[in-house]
C-alpha positions as CSV (number, residue, x, y, z in Angstrom):
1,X,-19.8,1.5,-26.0
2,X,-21.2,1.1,-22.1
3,X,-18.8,-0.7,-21.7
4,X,-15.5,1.1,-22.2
5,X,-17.5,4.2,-20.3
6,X,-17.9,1.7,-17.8
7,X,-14.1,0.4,-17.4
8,X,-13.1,4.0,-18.2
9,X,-15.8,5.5,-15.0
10,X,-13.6,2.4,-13.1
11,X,-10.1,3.6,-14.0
12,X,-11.1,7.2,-13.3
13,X,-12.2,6.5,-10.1
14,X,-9.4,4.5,-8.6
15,X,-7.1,7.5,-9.8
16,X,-8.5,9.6,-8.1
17,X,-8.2,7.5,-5.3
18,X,-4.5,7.3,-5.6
19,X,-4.0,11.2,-6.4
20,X,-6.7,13.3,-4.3
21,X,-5.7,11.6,-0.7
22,X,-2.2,12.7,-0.7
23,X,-3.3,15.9,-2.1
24,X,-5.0,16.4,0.6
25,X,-2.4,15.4,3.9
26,X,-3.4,12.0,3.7
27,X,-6.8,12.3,4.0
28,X,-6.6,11.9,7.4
29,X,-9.6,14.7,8.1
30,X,-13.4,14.1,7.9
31,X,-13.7,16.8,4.7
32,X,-11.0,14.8,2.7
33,X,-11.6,11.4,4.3
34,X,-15.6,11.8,3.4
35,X,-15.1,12.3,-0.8
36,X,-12.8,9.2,-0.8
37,X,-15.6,7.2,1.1
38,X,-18.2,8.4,-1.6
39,X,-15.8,7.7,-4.5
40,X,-15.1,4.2,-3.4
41,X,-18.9,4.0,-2.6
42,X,-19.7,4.5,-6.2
43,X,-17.3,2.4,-8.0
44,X,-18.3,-0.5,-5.7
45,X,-22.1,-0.2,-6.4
46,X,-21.2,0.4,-10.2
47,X,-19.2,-3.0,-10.2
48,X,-22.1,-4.6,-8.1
49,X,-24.5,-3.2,-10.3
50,X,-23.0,-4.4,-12.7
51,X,-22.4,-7.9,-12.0
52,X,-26.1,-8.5,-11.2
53,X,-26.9,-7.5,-14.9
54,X,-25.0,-9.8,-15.9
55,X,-26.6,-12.6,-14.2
56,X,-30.1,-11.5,-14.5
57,X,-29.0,-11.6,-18.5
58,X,-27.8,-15.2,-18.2
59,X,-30.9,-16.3,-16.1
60,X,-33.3,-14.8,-18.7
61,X,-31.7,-16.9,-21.5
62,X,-32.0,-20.1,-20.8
63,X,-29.9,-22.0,-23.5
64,X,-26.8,-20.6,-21.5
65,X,-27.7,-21.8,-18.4
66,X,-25.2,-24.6,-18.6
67,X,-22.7,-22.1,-19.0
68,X,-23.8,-20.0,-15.9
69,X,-21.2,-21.5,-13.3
70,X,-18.4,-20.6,-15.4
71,X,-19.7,-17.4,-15.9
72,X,-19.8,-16.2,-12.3
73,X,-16.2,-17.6,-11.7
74,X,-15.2,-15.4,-14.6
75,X,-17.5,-12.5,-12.6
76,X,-15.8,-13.2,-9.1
77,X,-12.6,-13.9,-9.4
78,X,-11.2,-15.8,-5.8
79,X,-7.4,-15.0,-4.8
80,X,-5.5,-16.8,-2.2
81,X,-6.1,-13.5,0.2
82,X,-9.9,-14.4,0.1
83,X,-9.7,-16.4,3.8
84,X,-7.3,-13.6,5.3
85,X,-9.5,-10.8,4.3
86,X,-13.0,-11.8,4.8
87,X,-11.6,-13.6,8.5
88,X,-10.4,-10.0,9.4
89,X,-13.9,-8.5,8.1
90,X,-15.9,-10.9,10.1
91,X,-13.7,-10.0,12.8
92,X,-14.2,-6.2,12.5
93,X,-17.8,-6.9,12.3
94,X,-17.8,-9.1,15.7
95,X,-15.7,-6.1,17.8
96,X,-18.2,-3.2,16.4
97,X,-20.9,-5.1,18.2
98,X,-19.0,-5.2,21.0
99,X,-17.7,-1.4,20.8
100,X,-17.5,0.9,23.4
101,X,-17.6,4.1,21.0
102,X,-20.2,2.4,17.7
103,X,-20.1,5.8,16.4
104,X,-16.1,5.6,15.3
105,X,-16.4,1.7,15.2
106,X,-19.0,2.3,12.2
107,X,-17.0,4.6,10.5
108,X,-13.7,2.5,11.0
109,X,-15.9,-0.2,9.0
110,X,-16.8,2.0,6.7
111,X,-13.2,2.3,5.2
112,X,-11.9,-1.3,6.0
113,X,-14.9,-2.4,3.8
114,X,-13.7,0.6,1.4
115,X,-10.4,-1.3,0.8
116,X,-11.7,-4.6,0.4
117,X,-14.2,-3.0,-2.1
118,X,-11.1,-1.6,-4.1
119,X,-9.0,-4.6,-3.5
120,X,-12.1,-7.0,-5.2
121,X,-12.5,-4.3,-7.8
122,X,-9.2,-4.2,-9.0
123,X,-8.5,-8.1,-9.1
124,X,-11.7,-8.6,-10.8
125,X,-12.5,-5.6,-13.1
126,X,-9.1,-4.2,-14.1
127,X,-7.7,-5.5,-17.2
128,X,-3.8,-5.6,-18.7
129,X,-4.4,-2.1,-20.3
130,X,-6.2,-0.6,-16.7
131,X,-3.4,-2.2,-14.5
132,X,-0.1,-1.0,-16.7
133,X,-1.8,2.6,-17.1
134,X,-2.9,2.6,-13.5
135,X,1.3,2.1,-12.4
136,X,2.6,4.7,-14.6
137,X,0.1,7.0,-13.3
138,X,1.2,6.1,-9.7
139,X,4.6,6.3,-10.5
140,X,4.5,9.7,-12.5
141,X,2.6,11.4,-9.3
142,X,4.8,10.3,-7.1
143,X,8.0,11.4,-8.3
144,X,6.2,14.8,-9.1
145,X,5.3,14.6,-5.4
146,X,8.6,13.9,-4.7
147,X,9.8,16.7,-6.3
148,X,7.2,19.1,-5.1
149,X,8.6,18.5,-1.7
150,X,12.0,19.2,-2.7
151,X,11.0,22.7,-3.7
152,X,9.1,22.8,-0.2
153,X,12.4,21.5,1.3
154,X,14.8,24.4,0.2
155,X,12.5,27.1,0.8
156,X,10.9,27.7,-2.4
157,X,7.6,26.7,-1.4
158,X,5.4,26.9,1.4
159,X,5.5,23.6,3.8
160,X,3.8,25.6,7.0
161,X,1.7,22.2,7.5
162,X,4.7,19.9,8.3
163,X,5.5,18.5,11.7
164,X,9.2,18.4,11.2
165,X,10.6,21.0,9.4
166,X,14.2,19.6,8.6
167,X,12.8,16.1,7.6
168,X,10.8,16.2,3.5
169,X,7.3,15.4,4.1
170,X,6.1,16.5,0.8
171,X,1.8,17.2,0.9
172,X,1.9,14.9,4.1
173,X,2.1,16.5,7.4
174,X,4.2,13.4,9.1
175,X,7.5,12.9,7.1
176,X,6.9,8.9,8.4
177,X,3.6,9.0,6.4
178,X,5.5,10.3,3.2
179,X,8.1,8.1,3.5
180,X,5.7,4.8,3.8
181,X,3.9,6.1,0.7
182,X,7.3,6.0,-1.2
183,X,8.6,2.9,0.4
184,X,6.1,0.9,-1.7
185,X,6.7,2.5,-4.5
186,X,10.6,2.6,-4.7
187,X,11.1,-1.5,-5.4
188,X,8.4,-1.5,-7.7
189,X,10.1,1.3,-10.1
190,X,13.2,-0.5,-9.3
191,X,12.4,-3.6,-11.2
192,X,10.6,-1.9,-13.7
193,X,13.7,0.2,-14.1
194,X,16.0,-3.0,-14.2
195,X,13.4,-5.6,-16.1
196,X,11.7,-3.1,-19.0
197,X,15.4,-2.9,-21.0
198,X,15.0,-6.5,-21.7
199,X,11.3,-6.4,-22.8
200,X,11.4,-3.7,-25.2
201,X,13.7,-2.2,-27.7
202,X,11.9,1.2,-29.2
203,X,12.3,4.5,-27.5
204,X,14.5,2.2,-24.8
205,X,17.4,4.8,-24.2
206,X,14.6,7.5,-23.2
207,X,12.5,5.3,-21.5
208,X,15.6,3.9,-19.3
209,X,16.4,7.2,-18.6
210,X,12.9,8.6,-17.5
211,X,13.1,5.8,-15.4
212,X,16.4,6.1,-14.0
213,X,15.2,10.4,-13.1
214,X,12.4,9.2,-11.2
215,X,14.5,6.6,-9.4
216,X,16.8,9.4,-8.5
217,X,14.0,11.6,-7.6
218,X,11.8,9.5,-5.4
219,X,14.7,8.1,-3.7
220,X,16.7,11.5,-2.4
221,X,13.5,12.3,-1.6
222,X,12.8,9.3,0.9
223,X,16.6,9.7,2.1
224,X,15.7,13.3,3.1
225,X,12.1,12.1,4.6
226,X,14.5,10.7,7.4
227,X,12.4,8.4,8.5
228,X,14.4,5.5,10.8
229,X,11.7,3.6,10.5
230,X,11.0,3.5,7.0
231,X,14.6,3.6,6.7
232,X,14.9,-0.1,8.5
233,X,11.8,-1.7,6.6
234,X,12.9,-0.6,3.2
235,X,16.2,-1.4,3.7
236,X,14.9,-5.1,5.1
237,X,12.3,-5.3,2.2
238,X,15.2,-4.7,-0.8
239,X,17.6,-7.5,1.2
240,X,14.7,-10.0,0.7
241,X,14.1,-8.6,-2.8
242,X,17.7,-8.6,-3.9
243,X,17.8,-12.6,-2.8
244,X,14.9,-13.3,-4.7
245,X,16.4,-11.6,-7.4
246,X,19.0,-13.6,-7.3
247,X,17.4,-16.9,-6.8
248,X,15.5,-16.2,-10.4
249,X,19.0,-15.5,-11.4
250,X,17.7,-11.8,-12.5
251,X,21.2,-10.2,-11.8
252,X,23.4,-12.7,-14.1
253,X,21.2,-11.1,-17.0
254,X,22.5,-8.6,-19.2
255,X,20.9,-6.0,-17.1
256,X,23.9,-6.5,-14.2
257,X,24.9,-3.1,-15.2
258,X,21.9,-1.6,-14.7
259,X,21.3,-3.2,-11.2
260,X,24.7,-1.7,-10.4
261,X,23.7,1.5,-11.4
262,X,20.4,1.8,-9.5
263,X,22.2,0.7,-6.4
264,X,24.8,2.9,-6.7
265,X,22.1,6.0,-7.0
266,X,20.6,4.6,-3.9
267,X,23.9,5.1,-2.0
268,X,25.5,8.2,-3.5
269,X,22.2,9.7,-2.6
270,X,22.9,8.2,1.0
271,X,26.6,9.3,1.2
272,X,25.4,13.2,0.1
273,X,22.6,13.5,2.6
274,X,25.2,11.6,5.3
275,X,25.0,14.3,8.0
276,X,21.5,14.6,8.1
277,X,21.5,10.5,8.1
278,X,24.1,10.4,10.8
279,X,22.4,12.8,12.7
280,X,18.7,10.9,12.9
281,X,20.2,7.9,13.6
282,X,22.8,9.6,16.7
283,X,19.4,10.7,17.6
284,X,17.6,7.7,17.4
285,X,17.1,7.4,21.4
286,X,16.7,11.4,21.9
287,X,13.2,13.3,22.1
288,X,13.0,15.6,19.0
289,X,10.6,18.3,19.7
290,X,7.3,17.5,17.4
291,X,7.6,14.0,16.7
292,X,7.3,11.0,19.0
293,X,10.4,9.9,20.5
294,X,11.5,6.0,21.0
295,X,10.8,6.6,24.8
296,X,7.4,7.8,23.7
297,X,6.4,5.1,21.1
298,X,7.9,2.6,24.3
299,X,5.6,3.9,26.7
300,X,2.1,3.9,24.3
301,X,3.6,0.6,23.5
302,X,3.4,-0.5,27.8
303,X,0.2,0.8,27.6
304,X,-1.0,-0.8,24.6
305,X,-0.3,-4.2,26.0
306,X,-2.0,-3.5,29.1
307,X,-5.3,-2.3,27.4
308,X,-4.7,-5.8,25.3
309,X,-4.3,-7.8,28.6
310,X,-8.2,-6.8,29.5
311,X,-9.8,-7.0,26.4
312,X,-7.8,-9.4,24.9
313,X,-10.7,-11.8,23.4
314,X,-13.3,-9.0,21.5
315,X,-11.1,-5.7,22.0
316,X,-12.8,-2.6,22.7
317,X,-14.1,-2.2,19.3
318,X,-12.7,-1.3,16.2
319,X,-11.8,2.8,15.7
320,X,-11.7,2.9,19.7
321,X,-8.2,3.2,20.3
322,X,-8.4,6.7,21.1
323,X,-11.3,6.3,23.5
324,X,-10.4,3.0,25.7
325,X,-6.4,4.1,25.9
326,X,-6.8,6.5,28.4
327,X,-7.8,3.9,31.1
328,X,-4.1,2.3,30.4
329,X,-1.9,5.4,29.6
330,X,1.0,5.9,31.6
331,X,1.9,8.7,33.9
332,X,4.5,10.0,31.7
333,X,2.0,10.5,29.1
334,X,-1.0,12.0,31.1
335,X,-0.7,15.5,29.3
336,X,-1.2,13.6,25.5
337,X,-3.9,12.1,24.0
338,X,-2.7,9.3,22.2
339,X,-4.5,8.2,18.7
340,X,-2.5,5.4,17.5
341,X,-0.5,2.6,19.4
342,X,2.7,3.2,17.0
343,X,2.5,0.0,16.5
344,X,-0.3,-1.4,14.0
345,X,-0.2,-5.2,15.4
346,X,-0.8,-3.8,18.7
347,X,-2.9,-1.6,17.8
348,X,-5.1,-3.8,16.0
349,X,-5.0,-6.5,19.1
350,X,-6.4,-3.7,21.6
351,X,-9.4,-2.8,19.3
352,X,-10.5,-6.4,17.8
353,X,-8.7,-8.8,20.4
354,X,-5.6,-11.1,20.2
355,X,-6.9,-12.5,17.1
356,X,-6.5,-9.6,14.8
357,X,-2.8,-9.5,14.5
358,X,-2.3,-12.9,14.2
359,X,-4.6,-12.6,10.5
360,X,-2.7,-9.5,9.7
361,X,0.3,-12.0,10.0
362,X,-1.5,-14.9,8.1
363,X,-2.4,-12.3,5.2
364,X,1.5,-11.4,5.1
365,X,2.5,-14.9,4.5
366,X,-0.1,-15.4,1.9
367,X,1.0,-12.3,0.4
368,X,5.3,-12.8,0.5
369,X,4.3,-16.3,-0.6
370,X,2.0,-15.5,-3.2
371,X,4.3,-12.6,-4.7
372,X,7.5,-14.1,-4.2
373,X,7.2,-17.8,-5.5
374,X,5.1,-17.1,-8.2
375,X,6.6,-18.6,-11.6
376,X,3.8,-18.0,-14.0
377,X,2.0,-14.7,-15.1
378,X,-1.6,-15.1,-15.1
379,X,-3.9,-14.6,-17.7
380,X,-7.0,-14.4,-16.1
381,X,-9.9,-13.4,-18.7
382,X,-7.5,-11.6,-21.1
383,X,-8.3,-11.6,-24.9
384,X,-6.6,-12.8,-27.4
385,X,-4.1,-9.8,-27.8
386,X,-3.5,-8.8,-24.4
387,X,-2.5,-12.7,-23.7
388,X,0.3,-11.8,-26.6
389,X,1.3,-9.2,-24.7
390,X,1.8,-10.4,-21.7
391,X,3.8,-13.2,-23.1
392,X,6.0,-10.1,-24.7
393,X,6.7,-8.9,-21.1
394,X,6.6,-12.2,-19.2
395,X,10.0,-11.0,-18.0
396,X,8.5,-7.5,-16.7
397,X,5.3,-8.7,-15.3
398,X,7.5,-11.4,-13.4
399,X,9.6,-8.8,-11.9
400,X,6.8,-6.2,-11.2
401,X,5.4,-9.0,-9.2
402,X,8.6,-9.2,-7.0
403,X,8.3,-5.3,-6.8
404,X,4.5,-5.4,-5.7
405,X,5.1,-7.6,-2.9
406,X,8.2,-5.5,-1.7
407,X,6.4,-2.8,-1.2
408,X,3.8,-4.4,0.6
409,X,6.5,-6.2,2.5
410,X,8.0,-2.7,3.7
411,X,5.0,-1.1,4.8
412,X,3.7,-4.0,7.0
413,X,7.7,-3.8,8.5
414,X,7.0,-0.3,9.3
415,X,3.7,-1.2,10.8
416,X,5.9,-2.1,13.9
417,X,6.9,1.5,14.9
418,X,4.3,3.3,13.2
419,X,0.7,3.6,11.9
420,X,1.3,3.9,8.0
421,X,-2.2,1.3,7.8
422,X,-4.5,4.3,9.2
423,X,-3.8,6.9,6.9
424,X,-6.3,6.3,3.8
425,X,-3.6,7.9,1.0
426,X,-1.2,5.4,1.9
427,X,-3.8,2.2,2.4
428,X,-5.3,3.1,-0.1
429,X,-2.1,2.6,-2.3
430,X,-1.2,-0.5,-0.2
431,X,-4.4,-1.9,-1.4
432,X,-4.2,-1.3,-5.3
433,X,-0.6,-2.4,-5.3
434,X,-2.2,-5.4,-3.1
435,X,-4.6,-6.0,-6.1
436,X,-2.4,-5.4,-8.9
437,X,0.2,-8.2,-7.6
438,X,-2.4,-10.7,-7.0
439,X,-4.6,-10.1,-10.2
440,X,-1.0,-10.5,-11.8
441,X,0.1,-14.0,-10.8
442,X,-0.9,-18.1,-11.4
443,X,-2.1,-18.5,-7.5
444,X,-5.5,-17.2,-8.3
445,X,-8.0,-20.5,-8.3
């Protein structure tokens, strides 16, 4: 009975974590940033707490002492992102002492060991049941979201809080921020949409067509986030997933129709929104008042490399951006006080040094790697049953694999012209999806 309180305390929590942020803009303040730091806090120590119970239990009884190594790998589970992540931790930890602002380094760790915490916590505690539930959820709010901001986005609710008024940005202030949210969310109810037809049989017309709305939904609603840049890395993201697709020779399946179909959603949706489409991108070297322009993002970017060029071993600390930029900031930016470098390699590389980026990169090839040439679905410590089922949906799993590492693919695209990686809702998300594909394939040893 603990137990299931316990795995159900777990699930709670991490919904929350997907749901409240975006709520509340992102959770880019310190009154909505500082409940998702307690939240994650919690479920951490409960998992920690946990997991030395259960090897002060094997300690005490001595005749399953020869079983105790197996035990703890079953306790801690390793994944082929271990070396990636806990390099970039040790890096974080290594600029922080060297900080020139500890105050927003420290908090800056804070979250980054936040998301590791989550990541850990979903690979290792989160079973079949947790994981599937844990994706409809996900789904479900988003395309409520979604539709939310279409009701913002022809005037029938309020949407005061947005910085561009003409461009769906949902609960987020920064249409950008919306649109990386959805980005890695749009592949993965793509395949499920294409894949779940040929795992099950009951309720299927319903089901397909539930998921063929949200489809609909969440995609006219990242077509009218007009985001270029979200625009580009999706569109890059779904080219790589279509060929993978088509390497597991998905599309000669029975379920060609289907793939046909969601495409040609994607497009009609494209063709009805084409002025607004052809407009961004006319637009896509002109300064629209409220957002940063190309010549802008081009400008932090100079400055960003200079700041790099003099603190290019330890940075200037991690969370200092905003504090050691404004030795380097150009003339033509002398009246703003830039935040983010618009660009998260670059960013990264001014605060922790030229060897942040280049793990950001290593992760990313564990990660497309990992996701995309995975063959087998991992069991990991399933029972009996849930072993059954995942043979029953070996075809989905597979596929929500492909649609995992998509998503991730697009946002760390976007990371080029944008800062998707600092806003908590949508790291946050990054970092269960992260989880979910990992915990999901055969590469875990």
């Amino acid at each position: 009975m603990r137990y299931k309180i316990y795995k159900i305390i777990l699930w709670l929590g991490v919904v929350s974590l997907l749901i409240f942020p975006p709520i509340a803009q992102g959770a880019v303040k310190i009154w909505s940033i500082t409940p998702v730091l307690l939240i994650e806090l919690l479920l951490i120590f409960l998992w920690l707490w946990k997991i030395k119970n259960h090897k002060t239990r094997l300690a005490d009884n001595t005749h399953q002492l020869s079983a105790n190594k197996n035990s703890e790998k079953i306790l801690f589970v390793k994944t082929p992102l271990d070396k990636p992540i806990w390099s970039f931790a040790l890096l974080a930890i290594f600029s922080f002492i060297f900080s020139i602002y500890k105050h927003d380094s420290f908090f800056a760790l804070l979250k980054l060991f936040g998301y590791i915490g989550i990541y850990y916590l979903i690979v290792n505690e989160f079973n079949l049941f947790m994981k599937k539930s844990l994706l409809f959820v996900i789904l479900c709010f988003a395309t409520c979201l979604s539709f939310y901001g279409f009701l913002q986005y022809f005037g029938f609710l309020d949407n005061s809080w947005w910085g561009l008024p003409n461009c769906l940005s949902a609960t987020y202030v920064n249409h950008n921020h919306f649109s990386g949210y959805l980005e890695m969310l749009i592949p993965i109810i793509i395949v499920v949409f294409l894949s779940y037809g040929l795992c099950h049989k009951n309720y299927k017309l319903l089901i397909m067509i539930l998921l063929g709305l949200a489809l609909t939904i969440m995609s006219a609603a990242y077509i009218l986030a007009q985001s270029r840049g979200g625009w580009i890395s999706l569109g890059s993201a779904l080219f790589i997933m279509n060929i993978i697709l088509l390497k597991k020779k998905f599309l000669f399946s029975k379920n060609l129709m289907l793939y046909i179909f969601s495409v040609v959603i994607i497009l009609s949706l494209a063709y009805i929104s084409k002025s607004k489409v052809s407009k961004r991108i006319e637009n896509l070297t002109q300064e629209i008042s409220g957002e940063t322009s190309i010549e802008k993002r081009i400008a932090i970017w100079k400055g960003s490399i200079n700041m790099i060029q003099n603190n290019a071993l330890r940075g200037t600390g991690i969370g200092t951006f905003v504090w050691g930029f404004t030795r380097y900031r150009p003339i033509t930016l002398h009246s703003i006080r830039v935040h983010y470098a618009y660009n998260e390699y670059l960013h990264m590389a001014a605060e922790m040094g030229l060897l942040a980026p280049l793990i950001m990169l290593w992760g990313l090839i564990v990660v497309i790697i990992t996701g995309y040439r995975s063959k087998k679905i991992r069991h990991g410590t399933q029972n009996t049953e849930q072993r059954e089922v995942i043979q029953k949906d070996k075809i989905l799993f597979s596929y929500l694999i492909v649609g995992c590492t998509t998503g991730v693919l697009s946002l760390a695209i976007h990371g080029l012209t944008d800062f998707n990686f600092h806003i908590p809702a949508n790291m946050l998300l990054f970092t269960v999806i992260l989880g979910i594909m990992v915990s999901f394939t055969d590469n875990n040893k």
